[in-house]
MDAnalysis code that builds the backbone (N, CA, C; Angstrom):
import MDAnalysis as mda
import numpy as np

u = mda.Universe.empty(375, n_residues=125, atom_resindex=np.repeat(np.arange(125), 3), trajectory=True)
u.add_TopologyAttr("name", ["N", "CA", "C"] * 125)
u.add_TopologyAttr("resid", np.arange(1, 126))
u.add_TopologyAttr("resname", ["UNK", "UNK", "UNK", "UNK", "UNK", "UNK", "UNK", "UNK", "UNK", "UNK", "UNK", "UNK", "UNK", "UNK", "UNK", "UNK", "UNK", "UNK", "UNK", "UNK", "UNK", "UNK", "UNK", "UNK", "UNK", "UNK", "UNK", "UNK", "UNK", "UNK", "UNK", "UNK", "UNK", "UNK", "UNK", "UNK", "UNK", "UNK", "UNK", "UNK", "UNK", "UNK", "UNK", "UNK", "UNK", "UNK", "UNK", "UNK", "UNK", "UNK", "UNK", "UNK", "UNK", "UNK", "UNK", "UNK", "UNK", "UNK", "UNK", "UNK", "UNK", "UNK", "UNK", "UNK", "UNK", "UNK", "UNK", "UNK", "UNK", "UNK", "UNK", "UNK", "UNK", "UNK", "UNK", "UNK", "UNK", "UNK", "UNK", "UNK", "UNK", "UNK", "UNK", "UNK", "UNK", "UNK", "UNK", "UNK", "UNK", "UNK", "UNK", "UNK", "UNK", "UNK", "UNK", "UNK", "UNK", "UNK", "UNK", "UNK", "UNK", "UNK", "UNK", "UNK", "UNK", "UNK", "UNK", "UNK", "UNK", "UNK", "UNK", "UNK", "UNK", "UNK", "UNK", "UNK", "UNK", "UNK", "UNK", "UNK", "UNK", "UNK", "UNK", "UNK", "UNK"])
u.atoms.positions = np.array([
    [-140.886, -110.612, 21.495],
    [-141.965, -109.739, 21.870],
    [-142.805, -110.439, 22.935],
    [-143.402, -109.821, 24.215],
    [-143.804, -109.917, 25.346],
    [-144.880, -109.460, 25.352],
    [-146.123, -109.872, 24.411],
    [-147.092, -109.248, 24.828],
    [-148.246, -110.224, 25.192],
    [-149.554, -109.536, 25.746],
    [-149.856, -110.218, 26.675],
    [-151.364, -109.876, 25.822],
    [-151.280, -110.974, 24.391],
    [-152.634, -111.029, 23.080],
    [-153.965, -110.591, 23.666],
    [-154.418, -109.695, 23.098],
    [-156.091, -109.690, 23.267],
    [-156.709, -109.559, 21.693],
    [-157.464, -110.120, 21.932],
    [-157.994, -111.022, 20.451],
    [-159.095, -109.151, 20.663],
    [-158.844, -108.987, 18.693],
    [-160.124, -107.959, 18.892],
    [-161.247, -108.617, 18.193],
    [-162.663, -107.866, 18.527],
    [-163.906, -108.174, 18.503],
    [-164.281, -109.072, 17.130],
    [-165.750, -110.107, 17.088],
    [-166.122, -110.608, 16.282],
    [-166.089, -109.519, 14.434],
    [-166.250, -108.305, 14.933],
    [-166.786, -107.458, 13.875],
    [-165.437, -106.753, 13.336],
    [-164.373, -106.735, 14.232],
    [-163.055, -106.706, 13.593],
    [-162.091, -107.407, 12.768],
    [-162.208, -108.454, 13.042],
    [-161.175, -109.513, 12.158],
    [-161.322, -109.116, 10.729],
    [-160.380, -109.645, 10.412],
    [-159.632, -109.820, 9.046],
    [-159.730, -110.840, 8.150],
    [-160.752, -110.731, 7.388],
    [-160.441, -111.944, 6.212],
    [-159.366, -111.696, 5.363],
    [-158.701, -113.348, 5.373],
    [-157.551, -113.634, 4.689],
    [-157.549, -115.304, 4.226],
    [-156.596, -115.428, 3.662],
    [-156.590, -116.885, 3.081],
    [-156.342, -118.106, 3.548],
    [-156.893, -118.573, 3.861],
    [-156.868, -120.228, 4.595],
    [-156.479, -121.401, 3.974],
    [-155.799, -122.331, 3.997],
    [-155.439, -123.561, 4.018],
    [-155.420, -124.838, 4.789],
    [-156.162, -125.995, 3.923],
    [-155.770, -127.479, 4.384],
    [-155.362, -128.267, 3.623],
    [-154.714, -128.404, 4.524],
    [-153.598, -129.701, 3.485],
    [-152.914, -129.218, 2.891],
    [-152.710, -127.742, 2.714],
    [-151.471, -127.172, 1.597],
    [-152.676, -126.500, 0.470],
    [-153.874, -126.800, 1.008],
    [-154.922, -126.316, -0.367],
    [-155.506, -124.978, -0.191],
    [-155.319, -124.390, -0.362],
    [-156.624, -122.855, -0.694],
    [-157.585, -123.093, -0.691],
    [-158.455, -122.742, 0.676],
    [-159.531, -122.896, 0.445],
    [-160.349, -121.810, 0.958],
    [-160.334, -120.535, -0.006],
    [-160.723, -119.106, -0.142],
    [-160.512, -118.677, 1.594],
    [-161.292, -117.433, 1.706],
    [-161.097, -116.938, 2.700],
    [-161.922, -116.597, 3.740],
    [-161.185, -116.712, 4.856],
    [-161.873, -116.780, 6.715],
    [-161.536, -115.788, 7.280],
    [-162.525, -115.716, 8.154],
    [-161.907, -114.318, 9.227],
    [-161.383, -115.010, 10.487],
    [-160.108, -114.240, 10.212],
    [-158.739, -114.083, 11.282],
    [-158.752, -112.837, 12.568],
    [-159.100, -113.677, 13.844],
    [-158.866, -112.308, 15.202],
    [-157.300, -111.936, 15.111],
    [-157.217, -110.715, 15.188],
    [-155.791, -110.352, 15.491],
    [-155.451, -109.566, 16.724],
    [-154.615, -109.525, 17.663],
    [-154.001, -108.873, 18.422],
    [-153.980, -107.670, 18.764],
    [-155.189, -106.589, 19.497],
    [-155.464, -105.274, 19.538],
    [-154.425, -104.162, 19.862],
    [-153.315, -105.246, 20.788],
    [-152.376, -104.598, 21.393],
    [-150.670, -104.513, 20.468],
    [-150.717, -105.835, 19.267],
    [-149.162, -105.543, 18.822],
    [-149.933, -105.983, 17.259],
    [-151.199, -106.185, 17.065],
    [-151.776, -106.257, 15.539],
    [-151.017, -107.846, 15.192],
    [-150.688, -108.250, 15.813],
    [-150.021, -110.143, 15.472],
    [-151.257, -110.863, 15.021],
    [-151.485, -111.523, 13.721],
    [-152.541, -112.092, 13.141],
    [-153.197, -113.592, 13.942],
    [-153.757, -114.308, 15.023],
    [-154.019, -115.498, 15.530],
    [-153.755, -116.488, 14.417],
    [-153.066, -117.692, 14.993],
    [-153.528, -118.759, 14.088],
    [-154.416, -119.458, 14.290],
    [-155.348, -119.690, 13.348],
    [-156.530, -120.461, 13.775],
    [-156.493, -121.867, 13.001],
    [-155.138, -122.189, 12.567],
    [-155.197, -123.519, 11.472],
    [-155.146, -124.590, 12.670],
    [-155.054, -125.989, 12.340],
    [-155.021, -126.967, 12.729],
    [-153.614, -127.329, 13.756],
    [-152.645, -126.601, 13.038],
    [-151.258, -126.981, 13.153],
    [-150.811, -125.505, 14.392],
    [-151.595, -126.191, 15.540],
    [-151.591, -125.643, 16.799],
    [-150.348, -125.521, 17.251],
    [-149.907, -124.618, 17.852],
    [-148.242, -124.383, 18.713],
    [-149.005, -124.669, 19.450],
    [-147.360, -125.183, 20.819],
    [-147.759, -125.889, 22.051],
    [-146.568, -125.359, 22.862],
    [-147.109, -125.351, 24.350],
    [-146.616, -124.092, 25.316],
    [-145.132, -124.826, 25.524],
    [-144.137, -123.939, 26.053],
    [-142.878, -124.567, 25.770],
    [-142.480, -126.089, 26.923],
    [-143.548, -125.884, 27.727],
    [-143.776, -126.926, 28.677],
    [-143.272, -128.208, 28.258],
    [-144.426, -128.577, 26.946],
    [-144.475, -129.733, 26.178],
    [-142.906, -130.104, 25.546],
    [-142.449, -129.060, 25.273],
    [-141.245, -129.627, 24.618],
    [-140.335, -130.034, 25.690],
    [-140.238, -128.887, 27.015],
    [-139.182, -129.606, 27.801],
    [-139.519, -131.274, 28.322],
    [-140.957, -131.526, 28.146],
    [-140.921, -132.934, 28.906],
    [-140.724, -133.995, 27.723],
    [-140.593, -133.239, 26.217],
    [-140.232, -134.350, 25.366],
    [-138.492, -134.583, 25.071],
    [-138.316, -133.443, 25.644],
    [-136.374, -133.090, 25.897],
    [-136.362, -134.003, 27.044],
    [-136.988, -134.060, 28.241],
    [-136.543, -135.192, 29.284],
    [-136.547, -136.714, 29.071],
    [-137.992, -136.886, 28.075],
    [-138.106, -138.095, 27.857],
    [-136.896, -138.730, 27.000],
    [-136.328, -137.923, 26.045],
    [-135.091, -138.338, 25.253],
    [-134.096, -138.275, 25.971],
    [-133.623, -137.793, 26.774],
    [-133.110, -138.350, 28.436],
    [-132.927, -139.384, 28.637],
    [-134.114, -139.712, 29.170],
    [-134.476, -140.711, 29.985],
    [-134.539, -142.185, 29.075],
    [-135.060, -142.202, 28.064],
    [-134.812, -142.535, 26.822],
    [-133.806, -143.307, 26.272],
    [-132.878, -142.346, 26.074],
    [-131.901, -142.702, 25.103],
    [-130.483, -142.535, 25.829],
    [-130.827, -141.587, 27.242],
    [-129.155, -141.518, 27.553],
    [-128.054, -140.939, 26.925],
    [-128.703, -140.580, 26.052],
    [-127.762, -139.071, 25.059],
    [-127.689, -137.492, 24.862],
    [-129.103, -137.204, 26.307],
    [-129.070, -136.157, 26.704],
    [-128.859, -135.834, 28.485],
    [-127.807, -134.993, 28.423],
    [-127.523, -134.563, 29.997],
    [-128.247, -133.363, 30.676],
    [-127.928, -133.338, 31.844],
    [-128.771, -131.796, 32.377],
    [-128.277, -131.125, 31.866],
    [-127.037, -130.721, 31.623],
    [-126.272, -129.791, 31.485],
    [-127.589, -129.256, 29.621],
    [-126.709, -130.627, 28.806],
    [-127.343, -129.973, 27.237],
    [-129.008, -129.572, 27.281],
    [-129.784, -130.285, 28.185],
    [-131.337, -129.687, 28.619],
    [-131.193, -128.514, 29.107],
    [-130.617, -128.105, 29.821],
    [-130.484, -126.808, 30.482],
    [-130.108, -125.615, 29.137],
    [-128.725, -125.916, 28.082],
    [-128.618, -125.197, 27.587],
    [-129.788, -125.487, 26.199],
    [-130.293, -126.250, 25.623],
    [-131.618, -126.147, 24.807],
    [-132.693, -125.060, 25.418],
    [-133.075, -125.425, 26.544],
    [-134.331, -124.939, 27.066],
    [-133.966, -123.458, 27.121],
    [-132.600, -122.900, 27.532],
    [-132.482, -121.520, 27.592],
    [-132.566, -121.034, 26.053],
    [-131.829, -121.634, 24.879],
    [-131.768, -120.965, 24.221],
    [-133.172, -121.330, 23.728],
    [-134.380, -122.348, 23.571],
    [-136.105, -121.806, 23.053],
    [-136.532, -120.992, 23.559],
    [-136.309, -120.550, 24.933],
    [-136.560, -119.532, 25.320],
    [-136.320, -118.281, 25.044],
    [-134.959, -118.468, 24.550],
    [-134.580, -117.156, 24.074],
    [-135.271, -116.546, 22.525],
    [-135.500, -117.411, 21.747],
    [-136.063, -117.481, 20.469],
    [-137.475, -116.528, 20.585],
    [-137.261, -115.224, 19.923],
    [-138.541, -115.029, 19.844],
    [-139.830, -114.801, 19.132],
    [-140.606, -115.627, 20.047],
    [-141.996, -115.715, 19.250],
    [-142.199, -118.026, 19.462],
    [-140.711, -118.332, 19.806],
    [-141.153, -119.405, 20.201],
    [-142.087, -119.874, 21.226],
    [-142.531, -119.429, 22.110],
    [-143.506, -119.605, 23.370],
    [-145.032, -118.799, 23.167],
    [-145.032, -118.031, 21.767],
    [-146.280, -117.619, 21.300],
    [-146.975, -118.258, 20.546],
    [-147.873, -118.502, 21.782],
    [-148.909, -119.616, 21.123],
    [-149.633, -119.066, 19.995],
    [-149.908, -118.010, 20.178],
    [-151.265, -116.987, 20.052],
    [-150.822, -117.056, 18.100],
    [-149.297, -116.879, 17.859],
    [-149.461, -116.767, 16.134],
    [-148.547, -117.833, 15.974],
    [-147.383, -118.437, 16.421],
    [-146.796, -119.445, 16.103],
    [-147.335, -120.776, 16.187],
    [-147.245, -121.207, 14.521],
    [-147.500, -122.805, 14.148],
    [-146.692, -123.692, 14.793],
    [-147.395, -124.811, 14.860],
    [-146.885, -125.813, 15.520],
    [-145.438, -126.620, 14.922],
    [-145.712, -126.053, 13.327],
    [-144.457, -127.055, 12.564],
    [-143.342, -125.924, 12.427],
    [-143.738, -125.024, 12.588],
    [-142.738, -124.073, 12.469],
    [-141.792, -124.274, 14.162],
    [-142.675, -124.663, 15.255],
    [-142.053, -124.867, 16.659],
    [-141.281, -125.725, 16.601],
    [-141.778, -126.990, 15.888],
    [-141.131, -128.466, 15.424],
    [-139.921, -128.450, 15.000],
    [-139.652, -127.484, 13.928],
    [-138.584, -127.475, 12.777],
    [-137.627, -126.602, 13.759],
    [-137.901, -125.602, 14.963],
    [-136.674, -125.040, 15.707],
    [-136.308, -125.736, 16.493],
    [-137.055, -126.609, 17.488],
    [-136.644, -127.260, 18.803],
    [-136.077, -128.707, 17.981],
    [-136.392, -128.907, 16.746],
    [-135.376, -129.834, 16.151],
    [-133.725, -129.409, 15.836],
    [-133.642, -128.207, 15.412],
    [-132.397, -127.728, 14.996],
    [-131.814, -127.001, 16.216],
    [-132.502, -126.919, 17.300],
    [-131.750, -126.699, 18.481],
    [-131.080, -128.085, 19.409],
    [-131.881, -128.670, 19.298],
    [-131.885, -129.999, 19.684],
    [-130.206, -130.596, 18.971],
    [-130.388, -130.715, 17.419],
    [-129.607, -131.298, 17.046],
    [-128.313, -130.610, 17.061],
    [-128.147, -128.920, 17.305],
    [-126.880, -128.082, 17.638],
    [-126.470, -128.871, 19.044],
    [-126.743, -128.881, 20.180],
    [-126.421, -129.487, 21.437],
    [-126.010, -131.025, 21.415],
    [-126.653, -131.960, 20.830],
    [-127.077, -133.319, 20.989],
    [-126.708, -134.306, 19.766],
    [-126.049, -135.085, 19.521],
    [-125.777, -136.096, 18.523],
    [-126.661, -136.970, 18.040],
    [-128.024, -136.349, 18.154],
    [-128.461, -137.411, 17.647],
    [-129.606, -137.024, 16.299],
    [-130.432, -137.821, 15.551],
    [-130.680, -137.850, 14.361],
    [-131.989, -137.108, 14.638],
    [-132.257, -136.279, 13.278],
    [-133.481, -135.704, 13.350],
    [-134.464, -136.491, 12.887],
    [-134.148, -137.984, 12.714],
    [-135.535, -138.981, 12.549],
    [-136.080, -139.576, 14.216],
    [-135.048, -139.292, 15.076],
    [-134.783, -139.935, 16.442],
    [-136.007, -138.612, 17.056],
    [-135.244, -137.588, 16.622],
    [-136.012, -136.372, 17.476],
    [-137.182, -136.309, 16.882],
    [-137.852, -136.491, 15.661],
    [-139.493, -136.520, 15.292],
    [-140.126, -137.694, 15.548],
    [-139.470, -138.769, 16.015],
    [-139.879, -139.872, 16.391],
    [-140.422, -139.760, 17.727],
    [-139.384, -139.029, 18.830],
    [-139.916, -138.631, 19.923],
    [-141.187, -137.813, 20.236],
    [-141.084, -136.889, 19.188],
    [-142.211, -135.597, 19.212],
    [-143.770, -136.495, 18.785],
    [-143.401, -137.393, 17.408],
    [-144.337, -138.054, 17.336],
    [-145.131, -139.248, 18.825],
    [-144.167, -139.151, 19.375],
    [-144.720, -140.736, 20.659],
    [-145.138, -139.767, 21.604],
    [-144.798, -138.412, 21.814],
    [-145.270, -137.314, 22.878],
    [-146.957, -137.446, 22.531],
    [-147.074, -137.164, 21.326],
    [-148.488, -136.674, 20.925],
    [-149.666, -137.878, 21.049],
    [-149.010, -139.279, 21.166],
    [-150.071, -140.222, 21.507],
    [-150.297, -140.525, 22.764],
    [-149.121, -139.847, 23.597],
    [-149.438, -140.608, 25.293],
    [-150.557, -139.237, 25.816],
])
């Protein structure tokens, strides 16, 4: 889905149930999407534009030498193709994590401690 989010008004949102840490901690108001009704995420566990992942796909490249243009080329088409992966607006960040890992590891031989290791060293530089 291709839509192009507009958050509706302060006096519209939706209270619903919130979590940290995995805990309940009663309920917040949620903006949602005027145009396809898609709920915002407003948790901690931010999605990130697909940008970020291709330069953590290069760095494992560059890296490790176990990824080619060719297998970057075919990863990046198929997150792209995934949809709702490049929506920031309701997709979690670990939910982004857990696909561009299992896409990653369909193309690429290498370990999914290798690939969260990477994602993890992205997030400190």
């Amino acid at each position: 889905m291709n839509c192009v989010h507009e958050s509706c008004g302060n006096g519209d949102k939706v209270w619903l149930p919130f979590e940290i840490e995995g805990l309940n901690k009663g309920l917040k108001p949620h903006p949602y999407c005027v145009r396809c009704g898609i709920v915002k995420n407003i948790s901690s566990d931010r999605a990130r534009n697909i940008g970020y992942y291709i330069n953590v796909l290069a760095r494992m490249g560059r890296r490790t030498g176990c990824v080619t243009n060719v297998q970057m080329r075919l990863i990046v088409k198929e997150l792209e193709g995934i949809d709702g992966f490049a929506d920031i607006y309701s997709t979690t960040g670990n939910a982004q994590k857990n696909l561009f890992m299992d896409v990653v590891k369909k193309y690429c031989n290498l370990s999914e401690h290798l690939i969260s290791s990477m994602l993890r060293s992205e997030l400190t530089l």
